[in-house]
C-alpha positions in Angstrom: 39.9 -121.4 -116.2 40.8 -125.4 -115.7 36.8 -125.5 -114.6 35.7 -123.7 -118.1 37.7 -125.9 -120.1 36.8 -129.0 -118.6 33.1 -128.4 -119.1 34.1 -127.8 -122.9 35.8 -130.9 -123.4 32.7 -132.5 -121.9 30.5 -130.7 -124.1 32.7 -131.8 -127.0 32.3 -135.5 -125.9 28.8 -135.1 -125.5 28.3 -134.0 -128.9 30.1 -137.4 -130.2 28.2 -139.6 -128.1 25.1 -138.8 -126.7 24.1 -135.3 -126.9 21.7 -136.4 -123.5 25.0 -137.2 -121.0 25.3 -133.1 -121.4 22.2 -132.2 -120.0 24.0 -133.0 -116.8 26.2 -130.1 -116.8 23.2 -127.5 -117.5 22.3 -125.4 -114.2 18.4 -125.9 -112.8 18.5 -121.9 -114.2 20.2 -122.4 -117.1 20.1 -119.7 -120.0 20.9 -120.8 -123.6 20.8 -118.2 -126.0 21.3 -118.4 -130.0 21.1 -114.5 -131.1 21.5 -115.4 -134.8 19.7 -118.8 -135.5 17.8 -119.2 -138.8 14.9 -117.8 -138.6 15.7 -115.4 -135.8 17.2 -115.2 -132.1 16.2 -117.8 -129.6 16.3 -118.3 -126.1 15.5 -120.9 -123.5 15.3 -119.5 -119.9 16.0 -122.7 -117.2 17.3 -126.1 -117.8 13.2 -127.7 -118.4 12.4 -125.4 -120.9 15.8 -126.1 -122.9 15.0 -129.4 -122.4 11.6 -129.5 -123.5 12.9 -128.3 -126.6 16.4 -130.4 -126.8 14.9 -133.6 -126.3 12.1 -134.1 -129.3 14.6 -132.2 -131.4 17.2 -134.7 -131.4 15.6 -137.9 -132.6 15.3 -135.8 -136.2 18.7 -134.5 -135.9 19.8 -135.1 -139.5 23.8 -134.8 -137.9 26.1 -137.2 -136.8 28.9 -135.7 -135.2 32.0 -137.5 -134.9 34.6 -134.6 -134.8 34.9 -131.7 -132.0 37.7 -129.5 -132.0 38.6 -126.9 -129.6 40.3 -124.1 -131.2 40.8 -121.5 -128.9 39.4 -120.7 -125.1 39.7 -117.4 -124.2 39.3 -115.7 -120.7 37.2 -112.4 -119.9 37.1 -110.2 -116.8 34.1 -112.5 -115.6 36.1 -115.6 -114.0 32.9 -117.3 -115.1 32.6 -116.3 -118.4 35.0 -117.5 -121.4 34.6 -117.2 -125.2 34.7 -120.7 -127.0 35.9 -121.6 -130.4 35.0 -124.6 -131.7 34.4 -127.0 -135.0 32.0 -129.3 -134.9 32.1 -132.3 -138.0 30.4 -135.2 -138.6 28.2 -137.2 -141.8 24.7 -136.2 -142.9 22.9 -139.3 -141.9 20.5 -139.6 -144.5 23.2 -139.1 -147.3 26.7 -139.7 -146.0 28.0 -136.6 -146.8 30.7 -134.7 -144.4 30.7 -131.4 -143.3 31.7 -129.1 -140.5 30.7 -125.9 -139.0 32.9 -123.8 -136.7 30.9 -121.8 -133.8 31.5 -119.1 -131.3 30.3 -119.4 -127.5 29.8 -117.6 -124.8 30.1 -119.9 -121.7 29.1 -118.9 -118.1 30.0 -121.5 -115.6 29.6 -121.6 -112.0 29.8 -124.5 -110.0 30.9 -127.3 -112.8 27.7 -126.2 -114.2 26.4 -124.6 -117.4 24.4 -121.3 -116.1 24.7 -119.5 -119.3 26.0 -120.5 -123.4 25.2 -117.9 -125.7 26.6 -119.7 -129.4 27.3 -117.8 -132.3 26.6 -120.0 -135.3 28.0 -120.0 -139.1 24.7 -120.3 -140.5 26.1 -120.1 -143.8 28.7 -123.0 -143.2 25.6 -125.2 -141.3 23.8 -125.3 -144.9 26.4 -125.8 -147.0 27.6 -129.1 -145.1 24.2 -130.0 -145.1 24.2 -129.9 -148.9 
């Protein structure tokens, strides 16, 4: 478990600095799943493709995180796998208003590496911080 919860914390302090230092802990075959994203489930299969989709994303990210919380890490039969609380808070940069959204995840790692984050969102606490 030390090994999940330090990739955690360093996904937390990617999200306050630059989300782009995390795409170091992603596998080569990476699977990032969000089963109940607006506008339905998505799925990258392999660190590129999540990439290819991460990287133009960002630069129009309206968020700017500044809090990351962990609130609880719990451990599954999988040694691998853990389910992650978390809340994420930060300003809406193009109006200064604060919010924060807490979020579920499924984490594989193997290695020191991300092979597999299936998050659970709040969708209805994402739009109401973003006002």
């Amino acid at each position: 478990m030390p090994e999940l919860h330090a990739v955690v914390e360093r996904m937390g302090q990617g999200w306050l600095g630059d989300p782009g230092a995390m795409d170091d802990l992603l596998a080569d075959d990476v699977v990032m799943e969000v089963p109940f994203a607006p506008g339905g489930p998505m799925r990258w299969d392999g660190r590129e493709e999540w990439l290819a989709f991460a990287e133009p994303a960002r630069s129009g990210f309206p968020v700017r995180f500044d809090r990351f919380t962990m609130l609880a890490l719990h451990e599954t039969l999988d040694p691998e796998v853990a389910v992650v609380e978390y809340e994420l808070a930060g300003e809406i940069t193009a109006t200064g208003h604060r919010g924060a959204a807490r979020f579920i995840g499924v984490l594989r790692v193997r290695d020191g590496k991300i092979a597999g984050w299936r998050e659970y969102q709040n969708t209805a606490a994402i739009q109401q911080a973003l006002g």
